[in-house]
Backbone as CSV, one residue per row, in Angstrom:
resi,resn,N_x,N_y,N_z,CA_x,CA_y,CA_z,C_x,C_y,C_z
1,UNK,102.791,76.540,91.569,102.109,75.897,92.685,101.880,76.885,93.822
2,UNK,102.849,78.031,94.373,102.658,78.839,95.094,101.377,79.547,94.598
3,UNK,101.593,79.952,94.108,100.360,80.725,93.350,98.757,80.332,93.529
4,UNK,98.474,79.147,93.902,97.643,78.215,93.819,97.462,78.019,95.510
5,UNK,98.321,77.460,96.191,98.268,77.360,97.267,98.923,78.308,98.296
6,UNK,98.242,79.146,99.188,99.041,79.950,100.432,97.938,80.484,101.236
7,UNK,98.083,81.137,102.011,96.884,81.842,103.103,97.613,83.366,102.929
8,UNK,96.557,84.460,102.432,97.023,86.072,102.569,98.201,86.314,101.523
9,UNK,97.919,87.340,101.198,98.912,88.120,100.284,100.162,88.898,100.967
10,UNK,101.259,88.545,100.512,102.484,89.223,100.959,102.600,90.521,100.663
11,UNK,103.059,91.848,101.543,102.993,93.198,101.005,104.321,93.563,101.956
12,UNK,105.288,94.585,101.178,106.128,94.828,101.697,106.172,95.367,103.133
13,UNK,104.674,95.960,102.441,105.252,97.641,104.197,104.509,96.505,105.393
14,UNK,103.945,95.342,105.191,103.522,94.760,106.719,104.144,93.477,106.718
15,UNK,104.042,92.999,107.904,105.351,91.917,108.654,104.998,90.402,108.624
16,UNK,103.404,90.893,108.206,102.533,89.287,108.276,101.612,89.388,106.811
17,UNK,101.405,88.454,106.190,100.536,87.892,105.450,99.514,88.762,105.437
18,UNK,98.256,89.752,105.046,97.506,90.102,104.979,96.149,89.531,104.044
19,UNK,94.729,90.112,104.325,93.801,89.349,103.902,92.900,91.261,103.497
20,UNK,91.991,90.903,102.848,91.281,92.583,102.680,89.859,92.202,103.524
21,UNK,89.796,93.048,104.808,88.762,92.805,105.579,87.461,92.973,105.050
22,UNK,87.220,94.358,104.116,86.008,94.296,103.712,85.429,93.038,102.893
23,UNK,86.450,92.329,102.164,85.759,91.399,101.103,85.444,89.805,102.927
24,UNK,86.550,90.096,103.362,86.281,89.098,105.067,84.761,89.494,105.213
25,UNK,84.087,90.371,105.565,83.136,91.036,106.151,81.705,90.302,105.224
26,UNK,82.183,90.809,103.947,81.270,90.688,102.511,80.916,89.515,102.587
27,UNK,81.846,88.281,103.012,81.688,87.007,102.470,81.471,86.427,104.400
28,UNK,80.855,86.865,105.263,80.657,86.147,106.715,78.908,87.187,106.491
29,UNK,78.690,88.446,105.742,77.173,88.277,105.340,76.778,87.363,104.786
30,UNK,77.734,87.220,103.603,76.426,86.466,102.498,76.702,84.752,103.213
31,UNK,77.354,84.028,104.519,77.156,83.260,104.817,76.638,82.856,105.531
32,UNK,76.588,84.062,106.247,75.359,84.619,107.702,73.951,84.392,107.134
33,UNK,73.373,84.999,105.770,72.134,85.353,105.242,71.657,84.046,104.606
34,UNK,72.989,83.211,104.593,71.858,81.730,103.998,72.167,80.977,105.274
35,UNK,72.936,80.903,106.471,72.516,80.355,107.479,71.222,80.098,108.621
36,UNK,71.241,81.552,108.225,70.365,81.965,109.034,69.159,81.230,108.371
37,UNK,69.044,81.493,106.922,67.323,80.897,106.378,67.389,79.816,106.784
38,UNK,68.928,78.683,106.320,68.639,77.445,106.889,68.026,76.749,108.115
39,UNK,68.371,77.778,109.346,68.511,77.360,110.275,66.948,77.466,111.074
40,UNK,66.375,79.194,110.067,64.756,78.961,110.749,63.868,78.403,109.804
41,UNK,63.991,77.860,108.695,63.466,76.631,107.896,63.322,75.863,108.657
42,UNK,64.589,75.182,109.341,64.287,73.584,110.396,63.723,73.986,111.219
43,UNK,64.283,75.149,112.296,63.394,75.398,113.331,62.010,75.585,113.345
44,UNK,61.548,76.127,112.402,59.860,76.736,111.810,59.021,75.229,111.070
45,UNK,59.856,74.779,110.419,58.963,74.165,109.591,59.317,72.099,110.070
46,UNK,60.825,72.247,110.338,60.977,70.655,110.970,61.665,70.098,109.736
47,UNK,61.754,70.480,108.525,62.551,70.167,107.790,64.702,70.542,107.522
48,UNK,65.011,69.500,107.760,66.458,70.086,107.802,67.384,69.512,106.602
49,UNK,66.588,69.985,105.229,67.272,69.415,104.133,67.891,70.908,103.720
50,UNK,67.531,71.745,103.720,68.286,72.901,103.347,69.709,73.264,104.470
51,UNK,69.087,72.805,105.450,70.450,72.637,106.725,71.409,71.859,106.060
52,UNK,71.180,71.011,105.170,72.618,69.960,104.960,73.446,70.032,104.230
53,UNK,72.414,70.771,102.804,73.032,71.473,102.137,73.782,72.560,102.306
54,UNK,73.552,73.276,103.082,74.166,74.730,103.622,75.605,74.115,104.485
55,UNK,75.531,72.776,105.205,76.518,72.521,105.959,77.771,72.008,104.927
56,UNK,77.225,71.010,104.343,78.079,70.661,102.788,78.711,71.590,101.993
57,UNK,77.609,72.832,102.133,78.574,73.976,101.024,79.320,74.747,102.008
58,UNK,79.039,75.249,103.225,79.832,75.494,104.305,80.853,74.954,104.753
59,UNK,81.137,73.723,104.460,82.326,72.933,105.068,83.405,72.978,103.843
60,UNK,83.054,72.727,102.787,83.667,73.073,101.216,83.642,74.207,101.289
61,UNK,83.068,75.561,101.574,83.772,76.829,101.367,85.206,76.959,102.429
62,UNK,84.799,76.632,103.588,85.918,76.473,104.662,87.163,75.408,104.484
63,UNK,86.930,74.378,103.651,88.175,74.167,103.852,89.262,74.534,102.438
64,UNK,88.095,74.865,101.383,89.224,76.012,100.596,90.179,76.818,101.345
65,UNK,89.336,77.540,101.852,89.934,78.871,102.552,91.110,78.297,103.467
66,UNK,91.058,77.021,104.507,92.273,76.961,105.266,93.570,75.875,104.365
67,UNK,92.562,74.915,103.706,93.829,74.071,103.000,94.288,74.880,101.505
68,UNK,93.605,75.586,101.037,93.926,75.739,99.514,94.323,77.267,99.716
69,UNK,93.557,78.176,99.914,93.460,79.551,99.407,92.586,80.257,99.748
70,UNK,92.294,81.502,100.651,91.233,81.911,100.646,90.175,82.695,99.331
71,UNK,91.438,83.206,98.209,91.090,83.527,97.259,90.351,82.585,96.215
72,UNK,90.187,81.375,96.380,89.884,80.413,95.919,88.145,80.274,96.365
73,UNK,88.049,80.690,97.702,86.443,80.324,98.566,85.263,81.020,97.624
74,UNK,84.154,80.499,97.144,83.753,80.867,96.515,82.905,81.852,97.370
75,UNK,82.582,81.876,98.671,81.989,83.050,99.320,83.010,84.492,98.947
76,UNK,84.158,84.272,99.275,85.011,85.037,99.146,85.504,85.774,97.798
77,UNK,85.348,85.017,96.895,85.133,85.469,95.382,83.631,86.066,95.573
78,UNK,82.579,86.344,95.903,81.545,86.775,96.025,81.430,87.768,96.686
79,UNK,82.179,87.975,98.144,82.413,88.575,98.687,83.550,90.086,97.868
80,UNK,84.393,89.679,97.599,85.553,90.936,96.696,84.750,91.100,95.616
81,UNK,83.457,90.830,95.017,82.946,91.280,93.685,81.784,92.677,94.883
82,UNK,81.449,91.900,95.315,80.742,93.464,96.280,81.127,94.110,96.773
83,UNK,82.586,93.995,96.664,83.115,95.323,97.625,84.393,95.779,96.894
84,UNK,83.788,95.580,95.338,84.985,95.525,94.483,85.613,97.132,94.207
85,UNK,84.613,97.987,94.682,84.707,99.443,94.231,85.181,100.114,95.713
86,UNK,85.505,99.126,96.826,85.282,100.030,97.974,87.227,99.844,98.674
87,UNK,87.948,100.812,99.191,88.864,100.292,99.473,89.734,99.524,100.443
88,UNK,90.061,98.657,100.430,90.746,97.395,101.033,91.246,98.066,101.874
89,UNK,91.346,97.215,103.108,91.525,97.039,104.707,92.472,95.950,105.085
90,UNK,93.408,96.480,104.959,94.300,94.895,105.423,94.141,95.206,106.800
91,UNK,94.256,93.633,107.050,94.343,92.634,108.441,95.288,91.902,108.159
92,UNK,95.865,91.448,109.497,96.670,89.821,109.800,95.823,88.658,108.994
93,UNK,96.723,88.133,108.550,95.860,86.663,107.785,96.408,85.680,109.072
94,UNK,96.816,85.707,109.796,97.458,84.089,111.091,96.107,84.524,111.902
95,UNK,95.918,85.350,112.783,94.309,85.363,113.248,93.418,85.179,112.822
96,UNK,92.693,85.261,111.200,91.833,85.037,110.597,92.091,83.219,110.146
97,UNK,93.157,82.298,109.990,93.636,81.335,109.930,93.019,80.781,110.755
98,UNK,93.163,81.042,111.943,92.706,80.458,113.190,91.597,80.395,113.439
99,UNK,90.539,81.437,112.892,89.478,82.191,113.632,88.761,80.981,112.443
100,UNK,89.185,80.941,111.207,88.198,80.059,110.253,88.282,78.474,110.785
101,UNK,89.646,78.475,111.003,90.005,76.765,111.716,88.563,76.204,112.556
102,UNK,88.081,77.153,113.523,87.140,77.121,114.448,86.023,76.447,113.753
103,UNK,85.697,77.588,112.676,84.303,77.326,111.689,84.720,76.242,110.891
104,UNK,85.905,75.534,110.886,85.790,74.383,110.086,85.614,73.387,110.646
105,UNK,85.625,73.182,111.690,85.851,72.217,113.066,84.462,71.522,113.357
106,UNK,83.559,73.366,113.278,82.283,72.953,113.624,81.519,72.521,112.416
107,UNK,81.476,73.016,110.961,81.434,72.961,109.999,81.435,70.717,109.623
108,UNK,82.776,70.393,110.382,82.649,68.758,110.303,81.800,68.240,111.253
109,UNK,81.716,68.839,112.816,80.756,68.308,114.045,79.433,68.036,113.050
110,UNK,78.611,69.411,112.138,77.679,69.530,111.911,77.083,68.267,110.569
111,UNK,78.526,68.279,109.579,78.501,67.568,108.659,77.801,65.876,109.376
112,UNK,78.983,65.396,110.490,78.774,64.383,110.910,77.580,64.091,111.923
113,UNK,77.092,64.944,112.970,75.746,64.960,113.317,74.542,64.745,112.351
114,UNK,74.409,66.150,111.667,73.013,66.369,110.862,72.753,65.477,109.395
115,UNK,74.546,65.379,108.585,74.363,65.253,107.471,74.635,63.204,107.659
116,UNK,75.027,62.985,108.122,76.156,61.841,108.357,74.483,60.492,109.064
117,UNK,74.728,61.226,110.012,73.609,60.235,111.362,72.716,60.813,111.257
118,UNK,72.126,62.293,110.701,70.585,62.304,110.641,69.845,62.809,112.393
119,UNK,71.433,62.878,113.201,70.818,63.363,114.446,70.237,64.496,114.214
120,UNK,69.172,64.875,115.559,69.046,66.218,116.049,68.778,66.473,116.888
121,UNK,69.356,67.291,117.685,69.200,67.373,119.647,69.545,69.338,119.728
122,UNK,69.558,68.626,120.443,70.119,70.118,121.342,71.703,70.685,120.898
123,UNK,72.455,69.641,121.117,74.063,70.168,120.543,74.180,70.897,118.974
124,UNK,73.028,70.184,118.311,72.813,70.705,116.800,72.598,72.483,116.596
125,UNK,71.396,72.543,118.014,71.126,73.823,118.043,72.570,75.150,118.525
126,UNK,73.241,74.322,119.448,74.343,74.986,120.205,75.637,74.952,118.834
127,UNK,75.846,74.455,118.081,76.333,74.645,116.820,76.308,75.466,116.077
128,UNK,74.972,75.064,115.759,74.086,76.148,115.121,74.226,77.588,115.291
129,UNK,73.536,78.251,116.583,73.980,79.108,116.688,75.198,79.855,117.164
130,UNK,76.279,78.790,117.293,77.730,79.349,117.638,78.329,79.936,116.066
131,UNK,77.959,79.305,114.965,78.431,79.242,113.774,77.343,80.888,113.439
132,UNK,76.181,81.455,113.966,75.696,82.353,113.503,76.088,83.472,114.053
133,UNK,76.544,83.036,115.405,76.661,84.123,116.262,78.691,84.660,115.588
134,UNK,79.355,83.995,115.430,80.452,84.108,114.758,80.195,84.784,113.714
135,UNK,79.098,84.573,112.365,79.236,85.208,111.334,78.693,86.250,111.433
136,UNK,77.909,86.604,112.634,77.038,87.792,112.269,77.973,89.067,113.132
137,UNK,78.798,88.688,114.110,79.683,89.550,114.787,81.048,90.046,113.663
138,UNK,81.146,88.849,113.153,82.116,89.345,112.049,81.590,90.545,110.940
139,UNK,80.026,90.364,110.127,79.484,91.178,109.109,79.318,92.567,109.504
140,UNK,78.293,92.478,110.878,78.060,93.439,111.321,78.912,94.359,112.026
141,UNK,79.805,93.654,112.356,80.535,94.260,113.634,82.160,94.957,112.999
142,UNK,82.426,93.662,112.126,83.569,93.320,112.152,84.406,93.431,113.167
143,UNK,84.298,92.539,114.209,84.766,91.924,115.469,84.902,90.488,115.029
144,UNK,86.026,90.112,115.265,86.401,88.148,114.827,86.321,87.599,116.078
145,UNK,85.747,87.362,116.630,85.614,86.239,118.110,86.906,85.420,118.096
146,UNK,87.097,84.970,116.998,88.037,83.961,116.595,89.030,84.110,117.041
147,UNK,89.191,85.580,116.639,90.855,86.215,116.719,90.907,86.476,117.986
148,UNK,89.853,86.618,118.658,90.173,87.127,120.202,90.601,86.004,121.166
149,UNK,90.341,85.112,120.443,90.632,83.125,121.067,92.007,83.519,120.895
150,UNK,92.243,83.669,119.470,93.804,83.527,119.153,94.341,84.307,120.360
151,UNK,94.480,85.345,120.598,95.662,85.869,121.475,95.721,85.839,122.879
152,UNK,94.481,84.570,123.067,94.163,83.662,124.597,95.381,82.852,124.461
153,UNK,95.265,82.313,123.012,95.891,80.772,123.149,97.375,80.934,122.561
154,UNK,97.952,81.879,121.890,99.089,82.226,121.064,100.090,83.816,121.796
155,UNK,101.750,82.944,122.168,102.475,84.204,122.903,102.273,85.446,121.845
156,UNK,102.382,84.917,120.721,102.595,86.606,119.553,100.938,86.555,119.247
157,UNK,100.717,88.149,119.744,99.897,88.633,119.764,99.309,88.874,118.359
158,UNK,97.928,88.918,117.655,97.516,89.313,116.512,97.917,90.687,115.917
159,UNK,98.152,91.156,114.942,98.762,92.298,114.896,97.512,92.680,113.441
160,UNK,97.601,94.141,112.701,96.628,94.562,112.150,95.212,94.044,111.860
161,UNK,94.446,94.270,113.065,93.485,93.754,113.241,92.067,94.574,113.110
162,UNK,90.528,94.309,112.352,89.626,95.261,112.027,89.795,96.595,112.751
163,UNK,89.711,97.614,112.033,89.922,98.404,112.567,90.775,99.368,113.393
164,UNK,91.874,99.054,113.616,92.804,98.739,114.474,93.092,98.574,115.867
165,UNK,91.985,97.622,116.297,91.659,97.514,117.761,92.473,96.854,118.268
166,UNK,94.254,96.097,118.072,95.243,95.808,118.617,96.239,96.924,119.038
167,UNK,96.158,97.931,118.409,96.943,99.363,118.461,96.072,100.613,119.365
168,UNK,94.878,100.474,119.083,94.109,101.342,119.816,93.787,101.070,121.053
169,UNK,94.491,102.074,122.413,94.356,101.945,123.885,93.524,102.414,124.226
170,UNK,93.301,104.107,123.690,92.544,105.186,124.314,91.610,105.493,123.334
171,UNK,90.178,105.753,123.579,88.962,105.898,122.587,88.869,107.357,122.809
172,UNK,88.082,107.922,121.956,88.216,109.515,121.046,87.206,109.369,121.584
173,UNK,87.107,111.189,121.722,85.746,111.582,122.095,84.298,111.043,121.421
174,UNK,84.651,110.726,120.002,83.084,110.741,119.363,82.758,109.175,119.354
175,UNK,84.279,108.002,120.125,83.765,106.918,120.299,82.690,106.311,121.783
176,UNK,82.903,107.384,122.634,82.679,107.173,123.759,80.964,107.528,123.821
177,UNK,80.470,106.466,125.542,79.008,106.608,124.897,78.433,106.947,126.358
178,UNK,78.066,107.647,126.243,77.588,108.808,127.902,76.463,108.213,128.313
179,UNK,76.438,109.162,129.761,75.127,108.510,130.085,73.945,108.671,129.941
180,UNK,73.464,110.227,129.047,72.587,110.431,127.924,72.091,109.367,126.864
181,UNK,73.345,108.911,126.276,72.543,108.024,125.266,72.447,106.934,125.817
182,UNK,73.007,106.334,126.931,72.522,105.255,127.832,71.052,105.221,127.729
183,UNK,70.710,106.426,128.617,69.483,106.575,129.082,68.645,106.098,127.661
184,UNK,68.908,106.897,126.708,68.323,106.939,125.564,67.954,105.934,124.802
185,UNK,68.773,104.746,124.806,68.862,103.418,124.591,67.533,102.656,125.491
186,UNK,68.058,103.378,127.039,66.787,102.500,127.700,65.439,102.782,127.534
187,UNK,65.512,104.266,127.139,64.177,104.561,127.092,63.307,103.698,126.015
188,UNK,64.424,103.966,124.560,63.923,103.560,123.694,63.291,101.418,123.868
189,UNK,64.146,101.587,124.480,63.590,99.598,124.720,62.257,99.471,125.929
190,UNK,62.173,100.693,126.921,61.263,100.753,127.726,59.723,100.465,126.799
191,UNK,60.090,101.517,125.513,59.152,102.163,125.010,58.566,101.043,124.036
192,UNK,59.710,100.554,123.610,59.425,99.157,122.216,58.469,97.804,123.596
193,UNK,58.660,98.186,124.468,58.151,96.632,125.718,57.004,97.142,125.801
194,UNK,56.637,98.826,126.115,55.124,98.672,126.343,54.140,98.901,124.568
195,UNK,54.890,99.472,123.870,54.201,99.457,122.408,53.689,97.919,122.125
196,UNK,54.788,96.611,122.863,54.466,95.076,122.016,54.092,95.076,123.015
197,UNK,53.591,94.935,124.198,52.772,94.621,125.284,51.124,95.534,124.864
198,UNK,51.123,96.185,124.578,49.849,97.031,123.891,49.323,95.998,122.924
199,UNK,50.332,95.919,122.012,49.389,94.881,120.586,50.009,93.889,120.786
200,UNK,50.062,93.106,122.029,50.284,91.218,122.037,48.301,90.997,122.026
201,UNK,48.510,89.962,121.185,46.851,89.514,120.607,46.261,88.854,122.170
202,UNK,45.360,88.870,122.325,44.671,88.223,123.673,43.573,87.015,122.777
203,UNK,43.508,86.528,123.853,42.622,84.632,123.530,41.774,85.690,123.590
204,UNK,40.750,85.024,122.307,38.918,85.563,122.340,38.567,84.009,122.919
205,UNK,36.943,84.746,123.479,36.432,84.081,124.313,35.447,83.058,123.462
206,UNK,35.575,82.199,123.514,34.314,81.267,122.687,33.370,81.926,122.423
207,UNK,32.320,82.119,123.675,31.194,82.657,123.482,30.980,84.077,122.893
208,UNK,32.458,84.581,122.862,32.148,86.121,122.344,32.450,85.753,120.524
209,UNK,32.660,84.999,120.213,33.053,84.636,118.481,31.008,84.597,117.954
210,UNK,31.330,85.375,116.736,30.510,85.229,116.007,29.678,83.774,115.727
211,UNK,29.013,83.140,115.417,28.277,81.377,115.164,28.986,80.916,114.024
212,UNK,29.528,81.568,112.666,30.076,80.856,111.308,32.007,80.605,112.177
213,UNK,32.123,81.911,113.002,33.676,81.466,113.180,33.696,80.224,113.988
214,UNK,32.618,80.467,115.217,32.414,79.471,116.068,32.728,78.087,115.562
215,UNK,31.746,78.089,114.582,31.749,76.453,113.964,33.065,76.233,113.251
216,UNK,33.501,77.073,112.962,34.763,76.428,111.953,36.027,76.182,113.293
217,UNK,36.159,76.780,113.886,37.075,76.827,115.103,36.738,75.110,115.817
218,UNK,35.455,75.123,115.973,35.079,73.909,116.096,35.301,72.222,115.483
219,UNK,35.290,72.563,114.095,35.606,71.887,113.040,37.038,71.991,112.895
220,UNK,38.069,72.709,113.678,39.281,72.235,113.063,39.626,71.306,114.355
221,UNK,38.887,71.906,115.669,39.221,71.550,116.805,39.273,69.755,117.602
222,UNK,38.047,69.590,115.980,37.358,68.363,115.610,38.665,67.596,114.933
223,UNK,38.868,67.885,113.726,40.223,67.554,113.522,41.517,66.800,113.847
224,UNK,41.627,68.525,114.714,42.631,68.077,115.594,42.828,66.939,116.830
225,UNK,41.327,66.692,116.843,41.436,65.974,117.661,41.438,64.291,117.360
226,UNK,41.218,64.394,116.386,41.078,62.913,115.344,42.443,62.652,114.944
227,UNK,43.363,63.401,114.911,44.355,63.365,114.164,45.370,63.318,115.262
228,UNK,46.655,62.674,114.920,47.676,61.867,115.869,48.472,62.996,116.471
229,UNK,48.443,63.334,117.377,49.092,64.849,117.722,49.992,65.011,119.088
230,UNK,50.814,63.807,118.585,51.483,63.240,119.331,52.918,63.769,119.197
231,UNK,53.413,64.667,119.582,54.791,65.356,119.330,56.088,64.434,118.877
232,UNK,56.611,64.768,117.799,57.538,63.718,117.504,58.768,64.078,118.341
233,UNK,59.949,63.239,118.736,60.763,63.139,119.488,62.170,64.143,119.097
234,UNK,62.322,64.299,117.233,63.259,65.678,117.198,62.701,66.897,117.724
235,UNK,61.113,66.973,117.331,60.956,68.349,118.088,60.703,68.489,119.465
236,UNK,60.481,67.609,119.929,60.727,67.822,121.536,62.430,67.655,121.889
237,UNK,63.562,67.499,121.252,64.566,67.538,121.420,65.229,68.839,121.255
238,UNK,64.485,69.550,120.369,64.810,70.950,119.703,64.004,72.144,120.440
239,UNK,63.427,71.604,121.318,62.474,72.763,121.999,61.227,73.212,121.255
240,UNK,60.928,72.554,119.881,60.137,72.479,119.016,58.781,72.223,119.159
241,UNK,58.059,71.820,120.598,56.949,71.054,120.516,56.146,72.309,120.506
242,UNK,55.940,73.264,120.466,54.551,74.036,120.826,54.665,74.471,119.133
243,UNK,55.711,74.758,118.665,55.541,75.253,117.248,55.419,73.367,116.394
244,UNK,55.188,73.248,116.658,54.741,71.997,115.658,53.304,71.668,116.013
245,UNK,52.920,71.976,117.661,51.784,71.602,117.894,51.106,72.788,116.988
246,UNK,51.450,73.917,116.769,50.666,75.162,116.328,50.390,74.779,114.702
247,UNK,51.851,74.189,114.240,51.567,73.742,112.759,50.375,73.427,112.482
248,UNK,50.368,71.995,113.256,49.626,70.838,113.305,48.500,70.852,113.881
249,UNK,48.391,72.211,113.676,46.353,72.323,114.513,46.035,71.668,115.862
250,UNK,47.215,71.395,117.064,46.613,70.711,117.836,46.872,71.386,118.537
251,UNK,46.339,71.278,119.948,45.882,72.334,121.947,47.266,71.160,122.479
């Protein structure tokens, strides 16, 4: 039964439970990369059936991981097959405990909002992206937000943590970031604002359109105007109305 049920693997030379960060990392991409589609599917298109599904298999991967096993999560079995050749990183498993607790929490809010009642507002969105912004700091970063809650809310501090940013006071020369590449950073974003300010598309003028575009522009305009283009009430809840009006051919 042990075997079956526990959180982290026991290892002599450390004091706490450990977990292997890279396969952590492996498996908050590949949950990041179908969140994310889910999430601009609804936003883009107004459909939130792939959202429910994703929340359903999201809430069942999460509560493997805190009631059963993390070795058990099938992200996580997915996760240690891609990073099966690369070598393991132990971490604390009691901060990562905690840090998933979070994502399971929201994981039920979402179940019972979206999947349950069929709501959708604004809190859906603030969910939403709390649950992306978590996985994508974890993949990319490997930074746990989670864990940084933990040692808000808990006297014993997290101990082997990514990287070893609980042990590390003082940063090395080649971590530190001057005011050269500052600059360099700004320039480069100066430079990306006037390149998309150069090619942002400008309104053509009616009268300057060719007579065949004319008429068809006309004819959808016709359309649109026949047709009920009356913003429905999730997407004006979602901040949605101009991209649905754009769908939907209507001014």
């Amino acid at each position: 039964m042990n075997r079956i049920f526990g959180f982290g693997e026991k290892m002599d030379e450390y004091d706490v439970p450990v977990l292997n960060e890279r396969e952590v990392r492996a498996s908050a991409g590949i949950l990041f990369f179908f969140a994310m589609t889910a999430f601009m599917n609804a936003w883009l298109t107004g459909n939130f059936q792939i959202t429910k599904i994703f929340v359903i298999a999201f809430l069942i991967d999460f509560t493997i991981r805190i009631l059963v096993n993390p070795k058990y999560s099938p992200s996580i079995i997915l996760g240690r097959f891609a990073v099966r050749n690369q070598t393991p990183e132990y971490v604390g498993a009691p901060q990562k405990r905690f840090a998933w607790s979070i994502g399971l929490v929201l994981a039920i809010a979402m179940l019972y909002l979206v999947v349950i009642n069929n709501l959708i507002g604004p809190i859906n969105l603030i969910i939403c992206s709390t649950c992306l912004v978590l996985l994508f700091f974890e993949a990319a970063f490997g930074i746990c937000l989670g864990c940084k809650i933990y040692n808000m809310v808990f006297k014993q501090k997290a101990t082997l943590c990514p990287g070893g940013v609980c042990e590390v006071s003082d940063r090395k020369e080649i971590q530190k970031i001057g005011f050269a590449q500052t600059g360099a950073v700004a320039v480069f974003l100066l430079v990306i604002a006037l390149v998309g300010n150069h090619f942002s598309p400008a309104t053509p003028d009616a009268d300057s359109l060719p007579e065949h575009v004319a008429a068809i522009a006309g004819q959808q305009a016709g359309v649109a105007a026949n047709d009920d283009c009356k913003v429905p009430d999730w997407a004006v809840s979602i901040g949605h109305a101009d991209k649905w009006k754009l769908h939907h051919n209507c001014k």
